[in-house]
ZANUTOR-287991 format. One record per atom (N, C-alpha, C): residue in one letter; x, y, z. Coordinates in steps of 0.001 Angstrom, whole numbers, padded with zeros to 6 digits, always signed. Example, Ala and Ser with C-alpha at 12.3 -4.5 7.8 and 13.67 -1.06 7.14 Angstrom:
ZANUTOR-287991
A+013190-005690+007800/A+012300-004500+007800/A+013200-003300+007800/S+012850-002250+007080/S+013670-001060+007140/S+012900+000030+007870/
//
This chain:
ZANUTOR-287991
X-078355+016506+028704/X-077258+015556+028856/X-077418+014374+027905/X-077922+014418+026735/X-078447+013609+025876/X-077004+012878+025084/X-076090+013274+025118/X-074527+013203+024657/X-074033+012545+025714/X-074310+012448+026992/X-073441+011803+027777/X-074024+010608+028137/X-072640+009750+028205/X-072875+008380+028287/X-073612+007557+029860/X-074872+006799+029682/X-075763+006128+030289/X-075069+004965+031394/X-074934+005280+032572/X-073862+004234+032932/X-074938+003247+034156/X-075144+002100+033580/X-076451+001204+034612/X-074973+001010+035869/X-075774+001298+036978/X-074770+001027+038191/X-075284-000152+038697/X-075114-001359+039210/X-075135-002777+039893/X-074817-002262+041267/X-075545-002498+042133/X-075192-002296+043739/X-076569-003196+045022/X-075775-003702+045825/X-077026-003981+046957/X-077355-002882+047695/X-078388-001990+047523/X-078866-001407+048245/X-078726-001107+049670/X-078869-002807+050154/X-078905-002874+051697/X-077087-003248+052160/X-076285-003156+051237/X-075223-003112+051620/X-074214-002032+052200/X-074260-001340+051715/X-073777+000493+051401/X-074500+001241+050695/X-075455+001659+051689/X-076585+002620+050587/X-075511+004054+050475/X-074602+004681+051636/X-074409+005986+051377/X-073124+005565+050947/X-072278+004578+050168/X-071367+004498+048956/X-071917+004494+047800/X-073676+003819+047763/X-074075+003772+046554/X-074498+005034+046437/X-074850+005951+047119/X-075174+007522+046909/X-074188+008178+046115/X-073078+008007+046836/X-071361+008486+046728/X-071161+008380+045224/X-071363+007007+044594/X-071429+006709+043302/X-072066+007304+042231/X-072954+007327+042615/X-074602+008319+041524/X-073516+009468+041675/X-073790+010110+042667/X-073280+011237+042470/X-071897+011722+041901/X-070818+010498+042241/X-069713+010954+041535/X-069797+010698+039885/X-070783+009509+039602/X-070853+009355+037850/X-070995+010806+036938/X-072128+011281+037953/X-072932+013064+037640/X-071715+013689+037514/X-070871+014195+038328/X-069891+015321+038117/X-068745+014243+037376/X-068577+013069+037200/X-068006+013028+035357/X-068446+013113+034518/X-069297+013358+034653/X-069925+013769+032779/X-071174+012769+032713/X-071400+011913+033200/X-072298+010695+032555/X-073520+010595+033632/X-074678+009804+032541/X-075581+009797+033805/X-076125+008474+034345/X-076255+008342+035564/X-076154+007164+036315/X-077738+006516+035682/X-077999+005366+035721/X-079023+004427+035504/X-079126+003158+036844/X-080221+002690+037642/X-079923+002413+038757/X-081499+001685+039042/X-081397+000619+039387/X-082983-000303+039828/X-082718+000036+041702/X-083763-000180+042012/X-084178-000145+043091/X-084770-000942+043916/X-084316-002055+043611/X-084263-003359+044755/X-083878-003569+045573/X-084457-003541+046570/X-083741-003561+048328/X-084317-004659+048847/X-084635-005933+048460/X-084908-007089+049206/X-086433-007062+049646/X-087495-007709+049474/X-088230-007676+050226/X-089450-006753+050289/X-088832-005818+049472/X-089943-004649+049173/X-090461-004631+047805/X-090095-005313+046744/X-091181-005581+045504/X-090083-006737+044799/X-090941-007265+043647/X-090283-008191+043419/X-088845-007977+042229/X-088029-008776+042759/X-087177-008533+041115/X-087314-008816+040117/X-087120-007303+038756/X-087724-007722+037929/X-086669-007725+036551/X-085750-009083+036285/X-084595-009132+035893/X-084965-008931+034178/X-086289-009224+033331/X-086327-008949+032519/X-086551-007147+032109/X-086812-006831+032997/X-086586-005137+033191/X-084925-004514+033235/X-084004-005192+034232/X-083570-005052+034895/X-082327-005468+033534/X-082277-006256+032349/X-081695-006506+031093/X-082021-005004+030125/X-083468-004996+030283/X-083452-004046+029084/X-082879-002491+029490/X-082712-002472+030775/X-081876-001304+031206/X-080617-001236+030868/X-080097-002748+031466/X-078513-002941+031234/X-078411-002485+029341/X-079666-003800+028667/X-079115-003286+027099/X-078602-001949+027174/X-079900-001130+027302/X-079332+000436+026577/X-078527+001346+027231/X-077892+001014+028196/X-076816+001859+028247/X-076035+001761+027868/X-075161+002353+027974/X-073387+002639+027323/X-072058+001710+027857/X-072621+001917+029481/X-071818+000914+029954/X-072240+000393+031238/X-071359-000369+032411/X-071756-000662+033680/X-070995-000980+033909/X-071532-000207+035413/X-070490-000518+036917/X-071122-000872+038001/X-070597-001621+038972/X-070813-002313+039307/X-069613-001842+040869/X-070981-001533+041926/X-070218-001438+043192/X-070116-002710+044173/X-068902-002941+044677/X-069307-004263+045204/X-068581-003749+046718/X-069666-004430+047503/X-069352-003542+049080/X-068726-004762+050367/X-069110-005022+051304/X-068909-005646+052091/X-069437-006908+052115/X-070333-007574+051835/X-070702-008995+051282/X-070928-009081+049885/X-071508-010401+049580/X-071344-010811+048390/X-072546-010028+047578/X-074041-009819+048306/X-074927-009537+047965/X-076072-010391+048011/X-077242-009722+048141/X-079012-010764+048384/X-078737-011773+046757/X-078921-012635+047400/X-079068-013772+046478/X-080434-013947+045856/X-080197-013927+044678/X-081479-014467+043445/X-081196-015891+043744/X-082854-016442+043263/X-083033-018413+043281/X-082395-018483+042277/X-081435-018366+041920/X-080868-019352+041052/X-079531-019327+041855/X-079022-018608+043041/X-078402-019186+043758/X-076994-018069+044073/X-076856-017017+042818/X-075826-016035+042761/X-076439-014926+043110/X-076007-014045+043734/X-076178-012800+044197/X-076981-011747+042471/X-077536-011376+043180/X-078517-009848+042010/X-077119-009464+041414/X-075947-008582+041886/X-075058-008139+041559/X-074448-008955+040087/X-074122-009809+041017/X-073639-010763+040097/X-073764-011402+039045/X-075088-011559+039058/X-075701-011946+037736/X-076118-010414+036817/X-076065-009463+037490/X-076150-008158+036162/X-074797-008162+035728/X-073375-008303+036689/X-072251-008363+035977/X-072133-009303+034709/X-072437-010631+034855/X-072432-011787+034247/X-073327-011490+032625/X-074257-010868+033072/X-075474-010193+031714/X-074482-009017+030751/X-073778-008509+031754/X-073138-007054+030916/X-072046-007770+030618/X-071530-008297+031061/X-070115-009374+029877/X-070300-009857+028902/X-072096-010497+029203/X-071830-011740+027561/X-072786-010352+026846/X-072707-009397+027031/X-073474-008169+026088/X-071845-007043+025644/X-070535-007448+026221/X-069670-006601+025821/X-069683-005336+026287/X-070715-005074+027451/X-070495-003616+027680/X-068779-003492+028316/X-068750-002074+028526/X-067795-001654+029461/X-067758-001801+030501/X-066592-001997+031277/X-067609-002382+032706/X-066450-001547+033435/X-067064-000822+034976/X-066619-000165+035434/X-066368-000323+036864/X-065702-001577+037304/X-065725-001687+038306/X-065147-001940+039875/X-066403-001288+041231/X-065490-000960+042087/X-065611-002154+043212/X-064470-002382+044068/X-064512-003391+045071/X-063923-002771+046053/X-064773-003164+047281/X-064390-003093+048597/X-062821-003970+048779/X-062190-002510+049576/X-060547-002891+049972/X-061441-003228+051550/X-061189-004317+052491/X-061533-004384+053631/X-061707-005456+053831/X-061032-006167+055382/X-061031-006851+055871/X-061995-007998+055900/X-062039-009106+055734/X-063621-009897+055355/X-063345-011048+056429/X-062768-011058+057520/X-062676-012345+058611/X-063710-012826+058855/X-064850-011776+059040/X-066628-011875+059466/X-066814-012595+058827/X-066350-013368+057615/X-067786-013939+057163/X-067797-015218+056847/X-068842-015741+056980/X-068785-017431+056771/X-068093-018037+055402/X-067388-018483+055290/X-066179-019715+054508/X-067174-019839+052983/X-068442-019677+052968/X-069086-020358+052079/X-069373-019274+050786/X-069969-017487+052020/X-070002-015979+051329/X-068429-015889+050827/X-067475-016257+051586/X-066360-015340+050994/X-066068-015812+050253/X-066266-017562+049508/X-065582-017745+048300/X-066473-017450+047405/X-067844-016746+047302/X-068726-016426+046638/X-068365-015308+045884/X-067843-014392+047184/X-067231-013110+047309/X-065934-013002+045998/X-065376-013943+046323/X-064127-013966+045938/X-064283-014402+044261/X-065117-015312+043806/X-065433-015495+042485/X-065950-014384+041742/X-066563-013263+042511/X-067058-012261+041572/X-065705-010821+041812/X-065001-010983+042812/X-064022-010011+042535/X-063016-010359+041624/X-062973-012215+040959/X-061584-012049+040050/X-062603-012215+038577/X-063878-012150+038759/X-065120-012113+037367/X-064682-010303+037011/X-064818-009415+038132/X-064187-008041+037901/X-062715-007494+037627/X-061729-008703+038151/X-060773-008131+037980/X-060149-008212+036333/X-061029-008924+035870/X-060745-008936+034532/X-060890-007844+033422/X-061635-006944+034032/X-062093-005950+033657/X-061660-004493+034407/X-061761-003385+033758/X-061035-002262+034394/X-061988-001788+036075/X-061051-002047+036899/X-061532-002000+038653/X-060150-001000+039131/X-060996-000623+040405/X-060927+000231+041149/X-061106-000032+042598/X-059626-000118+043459/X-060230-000839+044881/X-060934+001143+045310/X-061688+000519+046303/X-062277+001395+047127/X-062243+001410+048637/X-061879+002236+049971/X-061837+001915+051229/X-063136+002807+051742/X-062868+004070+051567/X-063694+005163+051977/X-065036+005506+051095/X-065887+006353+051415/X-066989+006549+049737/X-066246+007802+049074/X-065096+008387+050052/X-064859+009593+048810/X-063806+009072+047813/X-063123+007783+047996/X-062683+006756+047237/X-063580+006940+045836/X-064155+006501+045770/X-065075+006659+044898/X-065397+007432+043418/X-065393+009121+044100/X-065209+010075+042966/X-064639+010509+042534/X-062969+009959+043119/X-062340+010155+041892/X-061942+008993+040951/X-062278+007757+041366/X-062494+006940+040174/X-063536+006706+039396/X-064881+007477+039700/X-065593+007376+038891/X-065223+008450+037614/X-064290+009493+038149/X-063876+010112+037195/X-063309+009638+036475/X-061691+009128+036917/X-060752+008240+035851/X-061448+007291+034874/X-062486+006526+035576/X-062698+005562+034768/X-063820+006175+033512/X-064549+007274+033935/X-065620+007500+033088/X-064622+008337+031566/X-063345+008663+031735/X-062275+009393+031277/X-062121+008661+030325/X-061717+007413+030764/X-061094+006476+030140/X-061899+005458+028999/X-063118+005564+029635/X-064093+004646+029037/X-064423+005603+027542/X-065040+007182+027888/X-065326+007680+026609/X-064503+008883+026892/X-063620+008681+025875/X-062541+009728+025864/X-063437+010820+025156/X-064378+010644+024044/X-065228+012003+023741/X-065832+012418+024904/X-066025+011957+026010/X-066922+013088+026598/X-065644+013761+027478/X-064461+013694+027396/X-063520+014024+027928/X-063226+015578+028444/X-064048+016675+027086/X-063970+017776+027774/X-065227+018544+028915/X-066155+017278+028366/X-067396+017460+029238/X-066840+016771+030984/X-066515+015874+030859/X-066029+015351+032331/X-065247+016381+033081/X-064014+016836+032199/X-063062+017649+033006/X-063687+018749+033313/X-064777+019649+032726/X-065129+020963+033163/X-066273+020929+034230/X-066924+019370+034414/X-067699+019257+035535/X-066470+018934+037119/X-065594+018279+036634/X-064706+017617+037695/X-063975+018900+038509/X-063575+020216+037158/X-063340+021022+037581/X-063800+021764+038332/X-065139+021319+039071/X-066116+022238+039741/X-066263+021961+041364/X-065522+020366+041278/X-065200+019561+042889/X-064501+020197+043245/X-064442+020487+044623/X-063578+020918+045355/X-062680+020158+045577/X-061593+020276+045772/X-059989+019082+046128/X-059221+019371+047010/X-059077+019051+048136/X-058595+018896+049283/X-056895+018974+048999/X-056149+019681+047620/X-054935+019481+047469/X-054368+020455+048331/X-054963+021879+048519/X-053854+022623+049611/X-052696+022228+050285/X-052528+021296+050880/X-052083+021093+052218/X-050783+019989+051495/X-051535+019285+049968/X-050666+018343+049308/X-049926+019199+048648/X-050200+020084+048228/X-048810+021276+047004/X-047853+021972+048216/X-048527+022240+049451/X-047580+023163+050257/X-046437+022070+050493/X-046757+020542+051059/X-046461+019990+052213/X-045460+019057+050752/X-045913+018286+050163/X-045197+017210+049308/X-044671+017891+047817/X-045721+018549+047181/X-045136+018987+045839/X-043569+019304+045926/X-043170+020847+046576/X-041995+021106+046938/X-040614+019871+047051/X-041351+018711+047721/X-040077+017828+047740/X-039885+017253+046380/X-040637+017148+045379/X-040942+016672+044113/X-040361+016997+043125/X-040533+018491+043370/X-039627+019795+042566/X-038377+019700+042052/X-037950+019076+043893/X-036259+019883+044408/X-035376+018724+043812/X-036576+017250+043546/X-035525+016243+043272/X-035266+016482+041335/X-034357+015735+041230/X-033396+015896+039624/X-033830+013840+039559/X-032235+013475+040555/X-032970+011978+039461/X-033203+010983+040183/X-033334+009812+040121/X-033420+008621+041139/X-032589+007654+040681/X-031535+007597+041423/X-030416+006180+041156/X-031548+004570+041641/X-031421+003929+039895/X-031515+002161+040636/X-030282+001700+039644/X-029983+000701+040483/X-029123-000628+040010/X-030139-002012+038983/X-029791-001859+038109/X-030852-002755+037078/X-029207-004093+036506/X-029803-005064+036383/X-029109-006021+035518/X-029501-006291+034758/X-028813-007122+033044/X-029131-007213+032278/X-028100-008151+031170/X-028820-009003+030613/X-028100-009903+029849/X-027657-009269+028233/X-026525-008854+028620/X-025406-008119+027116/X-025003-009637+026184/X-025334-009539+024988/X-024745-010429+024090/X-023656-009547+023043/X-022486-010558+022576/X-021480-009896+022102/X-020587-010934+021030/X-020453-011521+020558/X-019585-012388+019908/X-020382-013940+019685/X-021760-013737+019913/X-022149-015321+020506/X-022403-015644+021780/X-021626-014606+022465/X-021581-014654+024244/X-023053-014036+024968/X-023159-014422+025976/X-023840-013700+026549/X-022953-013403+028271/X-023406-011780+028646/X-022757-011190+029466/X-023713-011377+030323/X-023809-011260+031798/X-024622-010521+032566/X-023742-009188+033046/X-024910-008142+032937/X-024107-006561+033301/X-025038-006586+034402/X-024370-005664+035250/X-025212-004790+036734/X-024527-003355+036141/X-025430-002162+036577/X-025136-000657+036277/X-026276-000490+036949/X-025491+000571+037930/X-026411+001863+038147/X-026688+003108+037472/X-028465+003079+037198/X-028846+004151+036060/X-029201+005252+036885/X-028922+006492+036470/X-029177+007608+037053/X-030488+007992+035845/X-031795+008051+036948/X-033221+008271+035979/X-033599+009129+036782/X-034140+010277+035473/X-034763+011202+036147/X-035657+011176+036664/X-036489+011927+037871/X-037383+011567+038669/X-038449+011552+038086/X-038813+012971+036861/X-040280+012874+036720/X-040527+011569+035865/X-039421+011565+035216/X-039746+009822+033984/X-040072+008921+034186/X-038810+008609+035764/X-039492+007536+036203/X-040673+007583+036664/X-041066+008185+037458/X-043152+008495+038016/X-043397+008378+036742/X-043576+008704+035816/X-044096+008594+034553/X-043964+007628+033843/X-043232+006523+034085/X-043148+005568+033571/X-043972+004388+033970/X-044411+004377+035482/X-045092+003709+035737/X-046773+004107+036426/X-046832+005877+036220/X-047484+006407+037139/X-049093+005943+036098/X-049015+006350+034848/X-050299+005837+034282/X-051619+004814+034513/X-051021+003768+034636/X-051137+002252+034892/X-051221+002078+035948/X-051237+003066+037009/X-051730+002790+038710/X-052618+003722+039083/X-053409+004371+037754/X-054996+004733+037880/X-055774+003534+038541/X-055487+002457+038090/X-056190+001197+038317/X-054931+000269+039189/X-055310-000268+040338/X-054976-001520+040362/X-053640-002341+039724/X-052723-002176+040134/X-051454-003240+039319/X-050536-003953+040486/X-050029-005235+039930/X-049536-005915+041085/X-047111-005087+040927/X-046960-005750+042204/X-045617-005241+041967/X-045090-005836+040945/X-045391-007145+040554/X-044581-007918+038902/X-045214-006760+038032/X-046121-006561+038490/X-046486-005345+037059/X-045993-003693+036958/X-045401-003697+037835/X-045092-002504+038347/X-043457-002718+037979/X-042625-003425+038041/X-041299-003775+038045/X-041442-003921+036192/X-041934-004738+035581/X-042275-004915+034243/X-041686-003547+033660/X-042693-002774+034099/X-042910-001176+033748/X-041713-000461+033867/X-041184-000369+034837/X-039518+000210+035113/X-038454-000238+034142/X-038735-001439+034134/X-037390-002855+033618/X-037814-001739+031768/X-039133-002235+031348/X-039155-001917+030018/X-038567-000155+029690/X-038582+000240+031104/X-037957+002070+030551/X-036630+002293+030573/X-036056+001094+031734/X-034845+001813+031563/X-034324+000524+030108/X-034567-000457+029772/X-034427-000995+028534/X-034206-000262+027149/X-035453+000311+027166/X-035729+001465+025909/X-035104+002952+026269/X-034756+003150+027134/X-034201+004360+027168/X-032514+004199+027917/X-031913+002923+027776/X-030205+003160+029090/X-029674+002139+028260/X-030291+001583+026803/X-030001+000444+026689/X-028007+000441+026181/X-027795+001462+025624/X-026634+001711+025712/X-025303+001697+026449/X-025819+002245+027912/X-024884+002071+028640/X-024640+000584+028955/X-025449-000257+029053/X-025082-001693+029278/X-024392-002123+027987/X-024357-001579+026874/X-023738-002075+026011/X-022418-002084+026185/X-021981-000509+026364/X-021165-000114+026716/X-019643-000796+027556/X-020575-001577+028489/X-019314-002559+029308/X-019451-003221+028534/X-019676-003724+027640/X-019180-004942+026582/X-018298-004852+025479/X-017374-004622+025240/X-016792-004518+023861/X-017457-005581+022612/X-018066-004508+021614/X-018737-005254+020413/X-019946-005708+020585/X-020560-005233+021653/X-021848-006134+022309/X-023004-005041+021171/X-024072-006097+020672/X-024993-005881+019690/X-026545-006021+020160/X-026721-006461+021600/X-028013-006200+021778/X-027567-006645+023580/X-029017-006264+023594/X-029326-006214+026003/X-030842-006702+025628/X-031231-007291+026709/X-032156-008421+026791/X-032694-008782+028614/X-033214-009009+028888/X-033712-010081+030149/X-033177-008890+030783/X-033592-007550+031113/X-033524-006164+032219/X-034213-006813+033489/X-033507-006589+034636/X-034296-006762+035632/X-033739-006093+036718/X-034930-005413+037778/X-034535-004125+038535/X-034543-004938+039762/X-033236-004442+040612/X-033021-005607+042058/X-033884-004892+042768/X-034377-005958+043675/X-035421-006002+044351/X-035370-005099+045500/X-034163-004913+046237/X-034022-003727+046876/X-034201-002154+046554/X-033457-001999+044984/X-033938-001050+044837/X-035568-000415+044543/X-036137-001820+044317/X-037215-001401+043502/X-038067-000863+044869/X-037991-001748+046475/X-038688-002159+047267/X-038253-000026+047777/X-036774+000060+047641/X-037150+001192+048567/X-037393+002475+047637/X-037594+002790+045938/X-038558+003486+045162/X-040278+003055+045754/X-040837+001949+045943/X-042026+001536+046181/X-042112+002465+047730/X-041485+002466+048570/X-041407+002998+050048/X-041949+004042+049925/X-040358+004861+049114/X-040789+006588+049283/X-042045+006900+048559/X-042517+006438+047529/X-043522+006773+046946/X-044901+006477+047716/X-044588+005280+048115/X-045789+005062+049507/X-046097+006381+050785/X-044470+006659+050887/X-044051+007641+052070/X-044773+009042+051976/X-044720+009317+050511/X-045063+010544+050304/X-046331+010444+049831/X-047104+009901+050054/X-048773+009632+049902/X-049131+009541+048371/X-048184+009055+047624/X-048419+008964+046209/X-049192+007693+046046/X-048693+006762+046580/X-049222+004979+046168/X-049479+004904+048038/X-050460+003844+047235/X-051360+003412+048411/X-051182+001554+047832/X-051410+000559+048724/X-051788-000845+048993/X-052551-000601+049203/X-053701-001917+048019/X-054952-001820+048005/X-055327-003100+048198/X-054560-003920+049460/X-055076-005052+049735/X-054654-005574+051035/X-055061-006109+051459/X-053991-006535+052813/X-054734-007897+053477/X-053755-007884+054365/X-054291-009756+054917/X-055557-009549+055452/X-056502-010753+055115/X-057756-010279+055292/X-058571-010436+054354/X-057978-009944+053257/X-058885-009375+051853/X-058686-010992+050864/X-059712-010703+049678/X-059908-011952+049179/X-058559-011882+048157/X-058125-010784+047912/X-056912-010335+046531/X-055587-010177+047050/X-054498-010682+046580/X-053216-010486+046528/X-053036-008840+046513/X-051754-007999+046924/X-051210-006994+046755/X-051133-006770+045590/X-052118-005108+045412/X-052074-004780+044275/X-051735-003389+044643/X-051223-002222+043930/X-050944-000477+044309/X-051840+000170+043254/X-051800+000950+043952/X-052559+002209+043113/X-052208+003671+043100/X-052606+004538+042477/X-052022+005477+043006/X-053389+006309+043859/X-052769+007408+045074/X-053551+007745+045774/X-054487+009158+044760/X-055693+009621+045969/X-055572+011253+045117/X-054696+012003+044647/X-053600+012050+045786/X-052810+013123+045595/X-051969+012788+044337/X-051420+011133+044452/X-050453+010894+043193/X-051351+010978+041548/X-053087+010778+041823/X-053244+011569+040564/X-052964+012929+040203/X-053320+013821+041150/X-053333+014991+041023/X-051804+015300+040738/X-050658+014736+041238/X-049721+015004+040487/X-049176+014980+039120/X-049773+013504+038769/X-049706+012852+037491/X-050357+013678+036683/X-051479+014374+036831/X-052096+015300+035772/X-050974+016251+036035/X-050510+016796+036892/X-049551+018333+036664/X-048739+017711+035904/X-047871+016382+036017/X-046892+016229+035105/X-047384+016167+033738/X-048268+015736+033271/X-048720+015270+031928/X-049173+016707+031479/X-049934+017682+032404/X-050305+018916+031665/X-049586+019829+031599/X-048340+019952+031709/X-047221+020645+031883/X-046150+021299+030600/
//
């Protein structure tokens, strides 16, 4: 495995040892091989100039972050945290995952601790997590994404997981099939003579385009402004005509924006049908962000490999 990329994993031990298992093991069946210290508090000392020259030579790092902030080093920030902080000002890649889950438990002082190192990650490509089988398939996406050369090495190990889709091709695919297009109502500022118009039209978009228009970009984490962005810019570049259209002489469309109803009940069904998942909720240190679920990857690859 001398070709595949070295990935140092960041984790508290004594936090989620069998997510940090979950992890090793899902890095392995993407292609890459995990790198990992073994500090559990209390049982030898930390040894951070070790603990650098690991981070140097790998390829990249990720970084699991579980239910607290993590055992604190004397200088006052959590172990975790300070290997994140080391692999930034070194430019690695960083790969990282955060606990989706409720944090009421914890004292006022951990959670804004908490909370400084989940928006230190969100800057970087993350992955909420609830469950540990959460896990392997973003260690896939992301290890995908990070080195697209090892890309045919990842897919022919990934191909070897078993996938719980049965029950998703009998039960949801079929409804997927049968649909043609999805009506939204979008507005949009038509200019024409000097003038500017506001138009409303309802666009008739086809179903798989639209999933495809925004389905990419919810491998990871995106908020609904980012998600609406994404729509607004497709039907722009691809309907921009018909808004012209109600204008006599009109020479350009501008400022697209998808009403909020429609957008809210596309966001529903797609929720409905186990495609997108909310990866945050009251409780949590992060605003509403979506993602897409297993199943809506596993679709997203049929559409793209198709």
């Amino acid at each position: 495995m001398s070709s595949s990329p070295l990935i140092y994993i960041s984790a508290d031990r004594t936090d989620d040892p069998q997510a940090l298992a979950q992890l090793i093991k899902a890095v392995i069946q993407a292609g890459a091989v995990p790198v990992t210290n073994h500090f559990a508090g209390g049982q030898a000392e930390y040894d951070w100039p070790l603990y650098r020259q690991l981070i140097d030579r790998c390829d990249a790092f990720a970084i699991l972050v579980g239910n607290t902030y993590g055992q604190l080093a004397p200088t006052g920030e959590s172990f975790i945290h300070r290997e994140a902080v080391y692999a930034k000002s070194k430019s690695k890649p960083i790969l990282a995952f955060l606990k989706n889950a409720r944090l009421d438990h914890m004292p006022n002082h951990e959670l804004q601790r908490l909370k400084t190192l989940h928006k230190l990650m969100m800057k970087e490509t993350f992955k909420y997590w609830t469950e540990t089988a959460d896990l392997l398939n973003g260690a896939q996406t992301l290890v995908r994404e990070k080195f697209p050369a090892n890309k045919s090495e990842a897919a022919a190990m990934a191909a070897a997981i078993p996938k719980p889709q049965a029950a998703f091709a009998a039960d949801v695919m079929p409804r997927f099939d049968s649909m043609k297009n999805w009506p939204m109502r979008f507005s949009a500022k038509v200019f024409a003579h000097g003038n500017c118009h506001e138009v409303q039209r309802q666009v008739e978009m086809d179903w798989q385009k639209t999933f495809l228009s925004i389905a990419p970009l919810l491998t990871s984490p995106v908020s609904e402004e980012r998600m609406k962005s994404l729509l607004e810019n497709y039907v722009l570049e691809n309907f921009k005509a018909q808004f012209q259209r109600q204008i006599q002489d009109a020479h350009a469309v501008a400022d697209m924006r998808v009403h909020e109803l429609e957008f809210q009940k596309l966001k529903a069904y797609l929720k409905g049908l186990g495609l997108i998942e909310n990866v945050a909720s009251p409780g949590t240190v992060l605003r509403a962000y979506w993602q897409l679920t297993p199943e809506g990857e596993r679709y997203l690859n049929r559409l793209l490999t198709n």
